[in-house]
PDB file of N, CA, C and O in Angstrom:
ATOM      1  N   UNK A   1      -8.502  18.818 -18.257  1.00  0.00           N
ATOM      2  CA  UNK A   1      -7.834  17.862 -17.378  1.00  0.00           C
ATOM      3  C   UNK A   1      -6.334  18.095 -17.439  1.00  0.00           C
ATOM      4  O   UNK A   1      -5.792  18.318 -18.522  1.00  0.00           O
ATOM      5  N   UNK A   2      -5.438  18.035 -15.948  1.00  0.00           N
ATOM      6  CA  UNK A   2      -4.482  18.471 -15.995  1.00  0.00           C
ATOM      7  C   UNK A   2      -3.698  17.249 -15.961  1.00  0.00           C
ATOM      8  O   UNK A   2      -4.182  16.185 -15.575  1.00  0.00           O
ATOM      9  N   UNK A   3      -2.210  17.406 -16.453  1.00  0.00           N
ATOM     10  CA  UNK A   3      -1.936  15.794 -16.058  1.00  0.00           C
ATOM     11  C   UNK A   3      -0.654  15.936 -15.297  1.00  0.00           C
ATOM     12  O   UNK A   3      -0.130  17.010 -15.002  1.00  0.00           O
ATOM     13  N   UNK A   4      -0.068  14.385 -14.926  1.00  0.00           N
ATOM     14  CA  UNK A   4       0.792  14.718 -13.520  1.00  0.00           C
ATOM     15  C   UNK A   4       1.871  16.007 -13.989  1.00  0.00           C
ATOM     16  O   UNK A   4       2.025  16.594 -15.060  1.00  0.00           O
ATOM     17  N   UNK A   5       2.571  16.145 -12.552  1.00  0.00           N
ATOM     18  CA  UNK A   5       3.470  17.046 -13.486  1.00  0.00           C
ATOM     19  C   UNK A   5       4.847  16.689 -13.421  1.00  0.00           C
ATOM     20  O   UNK A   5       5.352  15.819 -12.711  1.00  0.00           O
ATOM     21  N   UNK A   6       5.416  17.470 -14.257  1.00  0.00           N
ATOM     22  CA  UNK A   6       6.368  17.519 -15.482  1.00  0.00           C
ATOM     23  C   UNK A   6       7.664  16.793 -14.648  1.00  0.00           C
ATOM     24  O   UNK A   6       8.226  15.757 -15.001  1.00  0.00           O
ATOM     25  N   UNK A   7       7.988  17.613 -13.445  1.00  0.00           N
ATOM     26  CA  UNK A   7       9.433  17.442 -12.793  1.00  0.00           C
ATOM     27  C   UNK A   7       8.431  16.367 -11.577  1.00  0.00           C
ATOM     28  O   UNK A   7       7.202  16.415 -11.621  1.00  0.00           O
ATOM     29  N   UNK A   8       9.225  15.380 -10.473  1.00  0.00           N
ATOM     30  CA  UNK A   8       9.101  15.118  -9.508  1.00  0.00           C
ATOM     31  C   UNK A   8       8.776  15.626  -8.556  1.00  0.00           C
ATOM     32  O   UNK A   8       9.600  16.541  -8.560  1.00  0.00           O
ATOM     33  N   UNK A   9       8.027  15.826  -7.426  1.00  0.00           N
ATOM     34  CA  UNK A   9       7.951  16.733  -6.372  1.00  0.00           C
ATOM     35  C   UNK A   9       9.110  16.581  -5.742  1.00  0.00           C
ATOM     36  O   UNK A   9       9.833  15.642  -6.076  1.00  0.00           O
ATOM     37  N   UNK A  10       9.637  17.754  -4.388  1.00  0.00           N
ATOM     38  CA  UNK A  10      10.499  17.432  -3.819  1.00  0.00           C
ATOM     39  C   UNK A  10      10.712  16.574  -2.841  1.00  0.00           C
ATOM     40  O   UNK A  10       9.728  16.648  -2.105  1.00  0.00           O
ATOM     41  N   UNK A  11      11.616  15.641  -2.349  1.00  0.00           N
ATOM     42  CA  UNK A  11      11.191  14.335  -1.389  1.00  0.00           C
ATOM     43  C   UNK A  11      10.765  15.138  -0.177  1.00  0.00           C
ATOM     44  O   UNK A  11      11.250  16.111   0.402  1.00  0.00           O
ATOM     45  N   UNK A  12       9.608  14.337   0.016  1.00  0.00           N
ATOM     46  CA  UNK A  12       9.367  14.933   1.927  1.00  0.00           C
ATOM     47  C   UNK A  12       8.164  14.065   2.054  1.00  0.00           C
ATOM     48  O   UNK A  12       7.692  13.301   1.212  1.00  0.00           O
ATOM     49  N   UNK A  13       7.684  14.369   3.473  1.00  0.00           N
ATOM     50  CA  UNK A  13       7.203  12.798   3.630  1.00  0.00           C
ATOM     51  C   UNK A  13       5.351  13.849   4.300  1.00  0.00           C
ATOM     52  O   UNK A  13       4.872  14.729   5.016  1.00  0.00           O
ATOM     53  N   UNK A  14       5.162  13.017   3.531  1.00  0.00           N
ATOM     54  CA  UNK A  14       3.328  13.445   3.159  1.00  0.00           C
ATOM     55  C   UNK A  14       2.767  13.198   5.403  1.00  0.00           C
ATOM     56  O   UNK A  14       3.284  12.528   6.297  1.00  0.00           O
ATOM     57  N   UNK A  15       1.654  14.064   5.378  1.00  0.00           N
ATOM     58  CA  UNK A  15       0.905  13.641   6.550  1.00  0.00           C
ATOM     59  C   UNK A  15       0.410  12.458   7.012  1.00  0.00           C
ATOM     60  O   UNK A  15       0.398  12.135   8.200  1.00  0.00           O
ATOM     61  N   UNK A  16       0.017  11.828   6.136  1.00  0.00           N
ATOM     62  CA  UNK A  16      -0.086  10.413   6.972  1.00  0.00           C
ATOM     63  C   UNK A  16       0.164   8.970   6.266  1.00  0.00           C
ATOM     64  O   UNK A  16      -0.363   8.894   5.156  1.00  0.00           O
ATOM     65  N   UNK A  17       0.684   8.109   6.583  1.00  0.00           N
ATOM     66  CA  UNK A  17       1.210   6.506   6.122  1.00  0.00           C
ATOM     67  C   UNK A  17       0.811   5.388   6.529  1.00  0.00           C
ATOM     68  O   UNK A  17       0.245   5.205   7.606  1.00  0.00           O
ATOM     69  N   UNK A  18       1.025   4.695   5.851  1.00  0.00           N
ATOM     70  CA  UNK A  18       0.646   3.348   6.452  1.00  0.00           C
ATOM     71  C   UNK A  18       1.937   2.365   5.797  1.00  0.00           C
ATOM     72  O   UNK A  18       2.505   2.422   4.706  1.00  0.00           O
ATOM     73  N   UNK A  19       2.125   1.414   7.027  1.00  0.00           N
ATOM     74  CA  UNK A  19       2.915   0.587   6.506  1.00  0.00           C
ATOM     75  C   UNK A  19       2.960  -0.723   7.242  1.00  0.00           C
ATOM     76  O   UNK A  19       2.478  -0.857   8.367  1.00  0.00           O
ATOM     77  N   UNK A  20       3.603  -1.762   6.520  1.00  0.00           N
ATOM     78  CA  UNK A  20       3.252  -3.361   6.655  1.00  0.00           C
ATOM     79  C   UNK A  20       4.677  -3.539   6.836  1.00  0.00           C
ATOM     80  O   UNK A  20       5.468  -2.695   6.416  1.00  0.00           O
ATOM     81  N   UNK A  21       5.046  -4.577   7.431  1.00  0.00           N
ATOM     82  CA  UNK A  21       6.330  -5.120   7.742  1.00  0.00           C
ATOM     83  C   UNK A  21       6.155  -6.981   7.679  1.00  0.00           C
ATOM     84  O   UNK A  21       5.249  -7.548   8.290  1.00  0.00           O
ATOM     85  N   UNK A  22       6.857  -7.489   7.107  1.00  0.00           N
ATOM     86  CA  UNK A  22       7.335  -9.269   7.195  1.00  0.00           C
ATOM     87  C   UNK A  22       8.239  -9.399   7.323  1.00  0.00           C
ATOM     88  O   UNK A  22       9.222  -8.981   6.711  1.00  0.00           O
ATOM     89  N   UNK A  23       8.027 -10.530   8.849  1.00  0.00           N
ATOM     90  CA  UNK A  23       9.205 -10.983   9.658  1.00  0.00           C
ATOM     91  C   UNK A  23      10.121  -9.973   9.747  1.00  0.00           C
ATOM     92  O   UNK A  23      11.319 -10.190   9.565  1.00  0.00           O
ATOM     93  N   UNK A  24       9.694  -8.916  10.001  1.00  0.00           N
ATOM     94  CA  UNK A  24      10.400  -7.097  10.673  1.00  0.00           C
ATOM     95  C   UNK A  24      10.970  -6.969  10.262  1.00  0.00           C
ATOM     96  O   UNK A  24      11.903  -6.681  11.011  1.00  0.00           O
ATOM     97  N   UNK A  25      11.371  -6.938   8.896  1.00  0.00           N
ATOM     98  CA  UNK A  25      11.189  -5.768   7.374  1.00  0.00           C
ATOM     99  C   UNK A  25       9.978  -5.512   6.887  1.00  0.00           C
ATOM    100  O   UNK A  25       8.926  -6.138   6.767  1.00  0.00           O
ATOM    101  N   UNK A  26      10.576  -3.884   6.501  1.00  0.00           N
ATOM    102  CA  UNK A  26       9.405  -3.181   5.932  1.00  0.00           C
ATOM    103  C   UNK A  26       8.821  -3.650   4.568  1.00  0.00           C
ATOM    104  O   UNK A  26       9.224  -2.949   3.640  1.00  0.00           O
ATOM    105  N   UNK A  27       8.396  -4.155   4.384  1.00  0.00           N
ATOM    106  CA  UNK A  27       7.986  -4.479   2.837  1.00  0.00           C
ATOM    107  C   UNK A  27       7.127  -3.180   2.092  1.00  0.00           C
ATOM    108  O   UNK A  27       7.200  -2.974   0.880  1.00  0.00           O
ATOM    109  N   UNK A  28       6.506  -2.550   2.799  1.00  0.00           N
ATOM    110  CA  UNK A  28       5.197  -1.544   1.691  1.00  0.00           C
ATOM    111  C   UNK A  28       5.365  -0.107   2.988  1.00  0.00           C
ATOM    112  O   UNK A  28       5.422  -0.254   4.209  1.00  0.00           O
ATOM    113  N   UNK A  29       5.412   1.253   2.186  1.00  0.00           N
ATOM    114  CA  UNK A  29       4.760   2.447   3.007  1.00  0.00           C
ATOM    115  C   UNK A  29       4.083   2.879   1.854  1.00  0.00           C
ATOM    116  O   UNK A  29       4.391   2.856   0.663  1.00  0.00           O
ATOM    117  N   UNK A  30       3.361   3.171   2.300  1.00  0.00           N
ATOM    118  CA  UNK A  30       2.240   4.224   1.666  1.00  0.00           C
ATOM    119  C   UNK A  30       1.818   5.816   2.450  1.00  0.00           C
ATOM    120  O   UNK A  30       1.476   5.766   3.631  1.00  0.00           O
ATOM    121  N   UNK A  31       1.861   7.122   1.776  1.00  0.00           N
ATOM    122  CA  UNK A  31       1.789   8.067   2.436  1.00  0.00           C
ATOM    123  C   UNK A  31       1.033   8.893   1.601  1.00  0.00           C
ATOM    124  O   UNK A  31       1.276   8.829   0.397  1.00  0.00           O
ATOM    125  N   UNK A  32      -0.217   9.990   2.168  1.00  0.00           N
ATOM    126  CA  UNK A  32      -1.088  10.563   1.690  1.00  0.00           C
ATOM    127  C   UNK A  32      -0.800  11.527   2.362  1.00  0.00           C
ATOM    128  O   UNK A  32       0.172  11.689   3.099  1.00  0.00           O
ATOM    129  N   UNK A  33      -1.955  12.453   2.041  1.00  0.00           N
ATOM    130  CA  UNK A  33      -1.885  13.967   2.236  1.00  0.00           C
ATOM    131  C   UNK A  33      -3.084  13.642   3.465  1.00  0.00           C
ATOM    132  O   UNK A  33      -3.842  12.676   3.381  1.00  0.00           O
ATOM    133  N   UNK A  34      -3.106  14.580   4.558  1.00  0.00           N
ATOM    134  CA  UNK A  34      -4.221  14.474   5.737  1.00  0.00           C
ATOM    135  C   UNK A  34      -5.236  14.454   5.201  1.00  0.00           C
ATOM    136  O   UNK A  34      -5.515  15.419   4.489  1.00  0.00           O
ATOM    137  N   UNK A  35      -6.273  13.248   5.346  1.00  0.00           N
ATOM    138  CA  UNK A  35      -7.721  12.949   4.982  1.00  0.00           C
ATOM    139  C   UNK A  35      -8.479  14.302   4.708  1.00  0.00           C
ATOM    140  O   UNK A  35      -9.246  14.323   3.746  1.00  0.00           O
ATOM    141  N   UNK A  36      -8.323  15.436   5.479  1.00  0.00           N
ATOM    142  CA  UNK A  36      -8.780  16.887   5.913  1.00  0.00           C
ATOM    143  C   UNK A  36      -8.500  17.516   4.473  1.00  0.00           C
ATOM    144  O   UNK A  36      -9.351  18.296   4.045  1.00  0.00           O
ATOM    145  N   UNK A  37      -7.614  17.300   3.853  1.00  0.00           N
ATOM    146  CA  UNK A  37      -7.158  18.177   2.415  1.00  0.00           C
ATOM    147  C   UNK A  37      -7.452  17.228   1.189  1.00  0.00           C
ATOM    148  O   UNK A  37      -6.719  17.227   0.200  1.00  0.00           O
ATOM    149  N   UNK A  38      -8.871  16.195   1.336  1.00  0.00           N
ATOM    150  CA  UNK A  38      -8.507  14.924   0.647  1.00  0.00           C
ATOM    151  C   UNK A  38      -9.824  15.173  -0.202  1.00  0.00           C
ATOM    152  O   UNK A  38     -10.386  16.197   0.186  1.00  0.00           O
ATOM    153  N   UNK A  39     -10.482  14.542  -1.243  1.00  0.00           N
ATOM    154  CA  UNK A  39     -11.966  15.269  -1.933  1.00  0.00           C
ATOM    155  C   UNK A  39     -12.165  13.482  -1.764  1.00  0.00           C
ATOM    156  O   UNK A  39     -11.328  12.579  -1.753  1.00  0.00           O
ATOM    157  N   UNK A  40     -13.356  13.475  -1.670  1.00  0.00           N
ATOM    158  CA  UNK A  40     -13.936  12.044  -2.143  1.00  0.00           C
ATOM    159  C   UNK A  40     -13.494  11.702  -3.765  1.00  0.00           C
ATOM    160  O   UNK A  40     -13.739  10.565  -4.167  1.00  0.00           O
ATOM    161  N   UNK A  41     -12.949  12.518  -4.549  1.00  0.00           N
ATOM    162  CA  UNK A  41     -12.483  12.321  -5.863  1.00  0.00           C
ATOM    163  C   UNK A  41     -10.887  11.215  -5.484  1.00  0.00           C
ATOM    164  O   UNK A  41     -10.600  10.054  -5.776  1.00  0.00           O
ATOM    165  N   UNK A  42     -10.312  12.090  -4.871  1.00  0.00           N
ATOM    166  CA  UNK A  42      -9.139  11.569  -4.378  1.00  0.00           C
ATOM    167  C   UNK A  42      -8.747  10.642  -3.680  1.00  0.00           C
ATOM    168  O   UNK A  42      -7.641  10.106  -3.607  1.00  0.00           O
ATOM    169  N   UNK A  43     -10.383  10.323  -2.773  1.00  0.00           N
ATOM    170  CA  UNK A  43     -10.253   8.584  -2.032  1.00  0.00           C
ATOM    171  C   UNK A  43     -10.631   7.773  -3.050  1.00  0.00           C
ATOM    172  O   UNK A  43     -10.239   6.607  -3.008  1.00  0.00           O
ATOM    173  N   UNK A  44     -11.536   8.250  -4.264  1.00  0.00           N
ATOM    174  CA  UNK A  44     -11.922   7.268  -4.938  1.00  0.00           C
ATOM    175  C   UNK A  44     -10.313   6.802  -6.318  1.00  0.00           C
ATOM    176  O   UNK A  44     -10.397   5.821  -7.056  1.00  0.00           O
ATOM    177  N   UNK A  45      -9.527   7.405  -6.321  1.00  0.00           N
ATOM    178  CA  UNK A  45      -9.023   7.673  -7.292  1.00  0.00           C
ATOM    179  C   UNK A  45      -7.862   6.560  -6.680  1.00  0.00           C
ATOM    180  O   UNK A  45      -7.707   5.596  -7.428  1.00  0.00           O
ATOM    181  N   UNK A  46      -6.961   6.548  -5.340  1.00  0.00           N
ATOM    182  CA  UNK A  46      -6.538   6.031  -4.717  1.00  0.00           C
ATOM    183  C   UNK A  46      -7.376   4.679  -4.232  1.00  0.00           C
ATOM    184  O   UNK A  46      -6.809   4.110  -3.300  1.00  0.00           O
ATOM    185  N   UNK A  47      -8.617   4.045  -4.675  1.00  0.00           N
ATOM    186  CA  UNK A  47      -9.068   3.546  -3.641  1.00  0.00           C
ATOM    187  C   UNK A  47      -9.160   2.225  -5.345  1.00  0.00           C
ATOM    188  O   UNK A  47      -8.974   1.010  -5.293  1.00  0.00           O
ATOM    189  N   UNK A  48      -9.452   2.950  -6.461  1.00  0.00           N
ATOM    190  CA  UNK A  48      -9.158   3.004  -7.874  1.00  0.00           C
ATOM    191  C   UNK A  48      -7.551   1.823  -7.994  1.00  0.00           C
ATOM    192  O   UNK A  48      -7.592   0.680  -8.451  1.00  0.00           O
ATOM    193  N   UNK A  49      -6.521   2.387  -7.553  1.00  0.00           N
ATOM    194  CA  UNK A  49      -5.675   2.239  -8.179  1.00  0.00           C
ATOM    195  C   UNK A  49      -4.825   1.363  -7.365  1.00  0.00           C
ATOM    196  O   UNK A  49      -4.018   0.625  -7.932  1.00  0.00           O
ATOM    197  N   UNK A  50      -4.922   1.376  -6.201  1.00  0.00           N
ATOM    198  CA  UNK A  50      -4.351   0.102  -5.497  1.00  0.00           C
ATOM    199  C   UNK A  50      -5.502  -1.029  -5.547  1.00  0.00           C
ATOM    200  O   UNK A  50      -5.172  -2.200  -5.362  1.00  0.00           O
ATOM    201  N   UNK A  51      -6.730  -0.721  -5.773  1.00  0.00           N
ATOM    202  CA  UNK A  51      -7.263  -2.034  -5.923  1.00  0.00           C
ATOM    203  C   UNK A  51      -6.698  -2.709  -7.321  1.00  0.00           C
ATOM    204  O   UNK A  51      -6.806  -3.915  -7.540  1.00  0.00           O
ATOM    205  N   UNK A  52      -6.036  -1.713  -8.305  1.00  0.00           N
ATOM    206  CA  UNK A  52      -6.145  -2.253  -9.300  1.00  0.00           C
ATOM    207  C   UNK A  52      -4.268  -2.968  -9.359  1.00  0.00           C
ATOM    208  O   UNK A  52      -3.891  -3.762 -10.221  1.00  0.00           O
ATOM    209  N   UNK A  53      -3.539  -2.519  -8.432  1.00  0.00           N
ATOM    210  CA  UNK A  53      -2.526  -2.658  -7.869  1.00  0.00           C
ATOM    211  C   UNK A  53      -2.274  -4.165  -7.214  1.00  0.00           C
ATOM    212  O   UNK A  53      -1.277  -4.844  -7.461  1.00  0.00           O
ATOM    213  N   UNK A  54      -3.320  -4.549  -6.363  1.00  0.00           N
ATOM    214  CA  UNK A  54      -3.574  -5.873  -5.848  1.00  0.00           C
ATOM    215  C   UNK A  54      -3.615  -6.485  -6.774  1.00  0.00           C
ATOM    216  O   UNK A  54      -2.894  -7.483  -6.811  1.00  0.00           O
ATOM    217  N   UNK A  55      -4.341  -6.214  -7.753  1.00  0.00           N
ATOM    218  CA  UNK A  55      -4.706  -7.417  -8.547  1.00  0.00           C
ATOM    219  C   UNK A  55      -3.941  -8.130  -9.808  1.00  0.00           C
ATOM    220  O   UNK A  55      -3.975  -9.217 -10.384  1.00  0.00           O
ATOM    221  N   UNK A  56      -3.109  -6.674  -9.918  1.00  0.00           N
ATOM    222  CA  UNK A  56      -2.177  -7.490 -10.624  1.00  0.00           C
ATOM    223  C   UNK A  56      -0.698  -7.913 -10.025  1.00  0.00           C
ATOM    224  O   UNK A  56       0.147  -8.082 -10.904  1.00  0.00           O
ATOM    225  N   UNK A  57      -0.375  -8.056  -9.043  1.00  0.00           N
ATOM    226  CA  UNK A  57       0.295  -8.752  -7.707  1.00  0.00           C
ATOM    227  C   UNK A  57       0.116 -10.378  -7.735  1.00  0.00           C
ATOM    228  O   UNK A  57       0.815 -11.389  -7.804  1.00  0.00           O
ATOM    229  N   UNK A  58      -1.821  -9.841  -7.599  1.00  0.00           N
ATOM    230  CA  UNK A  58      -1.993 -11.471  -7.465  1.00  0.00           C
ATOM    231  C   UNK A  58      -2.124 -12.274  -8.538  1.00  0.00           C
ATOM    232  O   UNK A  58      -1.954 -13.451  -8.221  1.00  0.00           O
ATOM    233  N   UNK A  59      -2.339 -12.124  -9.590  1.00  0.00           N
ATOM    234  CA  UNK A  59      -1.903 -12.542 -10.810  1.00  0.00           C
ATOM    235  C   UNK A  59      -0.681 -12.708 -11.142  1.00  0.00           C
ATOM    236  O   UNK A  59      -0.513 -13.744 -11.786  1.00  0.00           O
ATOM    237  N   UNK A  60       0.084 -12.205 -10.992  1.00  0.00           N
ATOM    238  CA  UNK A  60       1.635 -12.328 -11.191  1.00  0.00           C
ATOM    239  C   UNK A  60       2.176 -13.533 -10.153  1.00  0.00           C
ATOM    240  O   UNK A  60       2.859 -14.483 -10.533  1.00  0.00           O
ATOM    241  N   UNK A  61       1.814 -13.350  -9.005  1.00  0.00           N
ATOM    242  CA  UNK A  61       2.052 -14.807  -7.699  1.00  0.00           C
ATOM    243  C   UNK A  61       1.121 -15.848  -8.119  1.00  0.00           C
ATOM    244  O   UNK A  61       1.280 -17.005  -7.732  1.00  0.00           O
ATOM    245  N   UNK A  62       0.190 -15.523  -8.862  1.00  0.00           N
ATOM    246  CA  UNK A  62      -0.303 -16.857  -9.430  1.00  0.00           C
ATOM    247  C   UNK A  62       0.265 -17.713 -10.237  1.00  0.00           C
ATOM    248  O   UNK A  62       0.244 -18.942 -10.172  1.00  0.00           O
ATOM    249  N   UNK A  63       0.904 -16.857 -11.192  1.00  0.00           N
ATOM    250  CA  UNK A  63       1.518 -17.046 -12.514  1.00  0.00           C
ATOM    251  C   UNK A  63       3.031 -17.689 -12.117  1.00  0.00           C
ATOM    252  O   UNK A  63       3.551 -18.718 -12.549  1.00  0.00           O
ATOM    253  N   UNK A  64       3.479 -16.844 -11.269  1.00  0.00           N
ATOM    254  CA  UNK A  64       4.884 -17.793 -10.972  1.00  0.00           C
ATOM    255  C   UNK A  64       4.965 -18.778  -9.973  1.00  0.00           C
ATOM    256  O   UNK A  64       6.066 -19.214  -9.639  1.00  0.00           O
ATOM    257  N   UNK A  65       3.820 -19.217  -9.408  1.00  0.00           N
ATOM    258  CA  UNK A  65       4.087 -19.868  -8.310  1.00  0.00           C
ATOM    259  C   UNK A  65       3.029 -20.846  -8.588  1.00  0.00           C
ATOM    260  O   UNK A  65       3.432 -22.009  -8.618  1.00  0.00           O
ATOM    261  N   UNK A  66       1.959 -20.694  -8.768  1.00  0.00           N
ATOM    262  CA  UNK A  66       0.717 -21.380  -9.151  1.00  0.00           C
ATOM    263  C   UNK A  66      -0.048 -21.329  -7.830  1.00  0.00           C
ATOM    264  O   UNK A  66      -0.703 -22.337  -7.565  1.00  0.00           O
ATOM    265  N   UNK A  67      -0.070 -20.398  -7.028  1.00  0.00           N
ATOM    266  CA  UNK A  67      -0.993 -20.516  -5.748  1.00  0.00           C
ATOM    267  C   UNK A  67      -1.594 -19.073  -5.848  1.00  0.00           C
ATOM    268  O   UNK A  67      -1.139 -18.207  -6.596  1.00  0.00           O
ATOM    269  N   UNK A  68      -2.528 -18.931  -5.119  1.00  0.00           N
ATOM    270  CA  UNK A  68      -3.437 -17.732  -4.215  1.00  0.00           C
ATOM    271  C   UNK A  68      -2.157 -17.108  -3.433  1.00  0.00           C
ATOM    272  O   UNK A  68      -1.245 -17.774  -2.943  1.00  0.00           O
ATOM    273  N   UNK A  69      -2.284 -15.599  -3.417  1.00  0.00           N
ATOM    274  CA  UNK A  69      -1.398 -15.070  -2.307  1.00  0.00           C
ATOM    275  C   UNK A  69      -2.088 -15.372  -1.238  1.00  0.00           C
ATOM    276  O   UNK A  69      -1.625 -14.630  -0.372  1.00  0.00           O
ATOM    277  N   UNK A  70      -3.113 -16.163  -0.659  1.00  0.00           N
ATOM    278  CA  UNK A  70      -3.848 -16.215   0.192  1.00  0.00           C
ATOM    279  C   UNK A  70      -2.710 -17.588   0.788  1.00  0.00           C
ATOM    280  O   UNK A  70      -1.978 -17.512   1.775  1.00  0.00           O
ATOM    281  N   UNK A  71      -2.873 -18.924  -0.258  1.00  0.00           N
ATOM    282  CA  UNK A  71      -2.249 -20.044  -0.420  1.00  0.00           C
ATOM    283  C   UNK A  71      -0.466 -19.832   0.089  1.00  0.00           C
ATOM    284  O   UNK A  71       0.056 -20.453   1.015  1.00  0.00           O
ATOM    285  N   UNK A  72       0.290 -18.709  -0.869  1.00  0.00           N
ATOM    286  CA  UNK A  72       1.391 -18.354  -0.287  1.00  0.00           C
ATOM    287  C   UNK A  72       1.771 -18.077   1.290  1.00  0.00           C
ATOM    288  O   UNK A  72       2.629 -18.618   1.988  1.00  0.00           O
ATOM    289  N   UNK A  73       0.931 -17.158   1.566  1.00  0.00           N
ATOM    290  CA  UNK A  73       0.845 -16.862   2.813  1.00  0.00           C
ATOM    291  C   UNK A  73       0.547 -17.776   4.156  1.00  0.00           C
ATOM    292  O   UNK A  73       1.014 -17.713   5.293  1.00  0.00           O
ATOM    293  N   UNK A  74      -0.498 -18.717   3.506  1.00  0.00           N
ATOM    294  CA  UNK A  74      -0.449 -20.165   4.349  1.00  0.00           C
ATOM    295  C   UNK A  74       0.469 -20.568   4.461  1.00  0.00           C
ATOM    296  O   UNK A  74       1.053 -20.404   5.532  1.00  0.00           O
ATOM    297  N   UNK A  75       0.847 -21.032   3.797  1.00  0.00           N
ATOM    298  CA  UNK A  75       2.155 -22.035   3.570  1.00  0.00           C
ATOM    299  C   UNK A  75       3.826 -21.200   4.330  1.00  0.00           C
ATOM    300  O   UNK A  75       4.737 -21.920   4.738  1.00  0.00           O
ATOM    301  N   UNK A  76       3.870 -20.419   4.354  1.00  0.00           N
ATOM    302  CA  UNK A  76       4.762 -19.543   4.575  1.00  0.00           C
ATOM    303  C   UNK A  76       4.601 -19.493   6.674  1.00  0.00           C
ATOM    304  O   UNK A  76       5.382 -19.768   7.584  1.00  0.00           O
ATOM    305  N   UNK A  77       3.158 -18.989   6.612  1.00  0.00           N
ATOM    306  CA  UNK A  77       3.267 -18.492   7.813  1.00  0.00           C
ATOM    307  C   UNK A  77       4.085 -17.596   8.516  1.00  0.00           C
ATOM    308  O   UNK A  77       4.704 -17.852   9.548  1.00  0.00           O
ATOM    309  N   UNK A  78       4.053 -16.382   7.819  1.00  0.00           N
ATOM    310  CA  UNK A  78       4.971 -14.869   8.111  1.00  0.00           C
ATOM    311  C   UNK A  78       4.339 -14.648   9.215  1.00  0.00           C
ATOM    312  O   UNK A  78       3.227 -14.987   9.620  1.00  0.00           O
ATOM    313  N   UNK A  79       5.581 -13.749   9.861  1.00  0.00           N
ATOM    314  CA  UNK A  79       4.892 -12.604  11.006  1.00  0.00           C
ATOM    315  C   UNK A  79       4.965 -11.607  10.356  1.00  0.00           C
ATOM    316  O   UNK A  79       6.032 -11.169   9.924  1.00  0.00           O
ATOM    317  N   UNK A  80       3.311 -10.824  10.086  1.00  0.00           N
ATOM    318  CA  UNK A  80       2.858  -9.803   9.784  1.00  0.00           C
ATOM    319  C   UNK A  80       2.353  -8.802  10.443  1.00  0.00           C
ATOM    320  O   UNK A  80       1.584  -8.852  11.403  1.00  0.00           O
ATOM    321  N   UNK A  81       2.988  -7.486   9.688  1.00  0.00           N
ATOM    322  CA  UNK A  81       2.700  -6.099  11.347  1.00  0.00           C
ATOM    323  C   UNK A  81       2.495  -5.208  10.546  1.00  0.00           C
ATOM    324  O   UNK A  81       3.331  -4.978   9.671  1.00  0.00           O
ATOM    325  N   UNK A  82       1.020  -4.291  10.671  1.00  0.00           N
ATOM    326  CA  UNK A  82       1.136  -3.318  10.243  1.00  0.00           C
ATOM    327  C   UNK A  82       0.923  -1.976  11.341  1.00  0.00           C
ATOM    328  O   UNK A  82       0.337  -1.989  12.424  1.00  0.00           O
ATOM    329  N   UNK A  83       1.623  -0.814  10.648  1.00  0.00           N
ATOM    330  CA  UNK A  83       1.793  -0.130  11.855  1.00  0.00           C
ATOM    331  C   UNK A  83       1.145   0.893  11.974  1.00  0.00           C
ATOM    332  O   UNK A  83       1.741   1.766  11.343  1.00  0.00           O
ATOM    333  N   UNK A  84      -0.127   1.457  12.623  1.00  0.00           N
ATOM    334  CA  UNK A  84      -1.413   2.155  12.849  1.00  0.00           C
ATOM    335  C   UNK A  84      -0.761   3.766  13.405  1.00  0.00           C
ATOM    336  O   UNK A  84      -0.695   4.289  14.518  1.00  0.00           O
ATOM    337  N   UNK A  85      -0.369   4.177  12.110  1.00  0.00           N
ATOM    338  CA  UNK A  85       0.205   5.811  12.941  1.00  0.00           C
ATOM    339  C   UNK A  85      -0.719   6.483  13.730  1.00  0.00           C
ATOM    340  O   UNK A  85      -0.159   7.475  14.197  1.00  0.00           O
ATOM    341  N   UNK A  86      -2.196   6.385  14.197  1.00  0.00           N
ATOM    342  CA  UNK A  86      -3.056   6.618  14.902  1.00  0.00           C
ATOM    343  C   UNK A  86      -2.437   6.185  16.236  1.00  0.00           C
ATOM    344  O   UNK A  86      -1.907   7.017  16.973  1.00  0.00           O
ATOM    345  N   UNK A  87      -2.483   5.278  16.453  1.00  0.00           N
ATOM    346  CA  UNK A  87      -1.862   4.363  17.715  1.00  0.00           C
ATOM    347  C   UNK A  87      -0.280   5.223  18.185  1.00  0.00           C
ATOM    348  O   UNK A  87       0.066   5.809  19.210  1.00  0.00           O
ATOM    349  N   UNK A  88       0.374   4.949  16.923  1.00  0.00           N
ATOM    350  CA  UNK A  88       1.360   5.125  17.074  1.00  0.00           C
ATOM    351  C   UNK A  88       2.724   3.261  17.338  1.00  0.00           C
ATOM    352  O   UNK A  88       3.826   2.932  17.777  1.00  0.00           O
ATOM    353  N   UNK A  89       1.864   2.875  16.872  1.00  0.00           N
ATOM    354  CA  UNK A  89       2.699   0.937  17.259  1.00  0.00           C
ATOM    355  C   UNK A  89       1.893  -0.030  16.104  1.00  0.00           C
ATOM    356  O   UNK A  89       0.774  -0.053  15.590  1.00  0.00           O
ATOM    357  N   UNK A  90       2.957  -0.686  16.032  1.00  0.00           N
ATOM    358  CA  UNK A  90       2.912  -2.190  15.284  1.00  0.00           C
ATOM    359  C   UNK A  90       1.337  -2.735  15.914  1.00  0.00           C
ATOM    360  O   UNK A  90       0.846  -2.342  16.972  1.00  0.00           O
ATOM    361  N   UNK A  91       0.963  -3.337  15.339  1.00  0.00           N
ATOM    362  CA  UNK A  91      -0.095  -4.063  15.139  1.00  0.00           C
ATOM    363  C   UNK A  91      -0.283  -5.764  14.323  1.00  0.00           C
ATOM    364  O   UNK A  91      -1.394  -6.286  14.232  1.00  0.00           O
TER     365      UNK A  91
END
């Protein structure tokens, strides 16, 4: 097993993203390599680690706030957009 490596890669921006915006700021991008160069190891591994990513989010907004990010989000009532690079537009 190899492990990450040593130096940073160089910045450049991967084949495909996804990203969320509140009240039109960007809050989150996320960017992968084209599904096409991807192993089912690698969806599972990613699929792994932001679930495990959520969850401690929502634990932490629990902890300081005492609500559900579900509860936050009620209460708030953001305009939320995420933007479907398929499409090519906000959503």
């Amino acid at each position: 097993m190899t492990g990450p490596p040593e130096d940073p890669p160089e910045a450049r921006r991967l084949d495909d993203f996804y990203e969320i915006a509140v009240d039109g700021r960007t809050v989150l991008r996320v960017e992968e390599i084209s599904e096409f160069k991807q192993s089912a190891v690698d969806d599972a591994v990613i699929a792994h680690v932001l679930s495990g990513v959520g969850e401690a989010i929502a634990e932490d907004i629990e902890e300081e706030h005492g609500k559900t990010p579900e509860e936050v989000i009620e209460a708030a009532e953001p305009e939320v957009a995420e933007f479907d690079p398929d499409v090519g537009e906000w959503e």
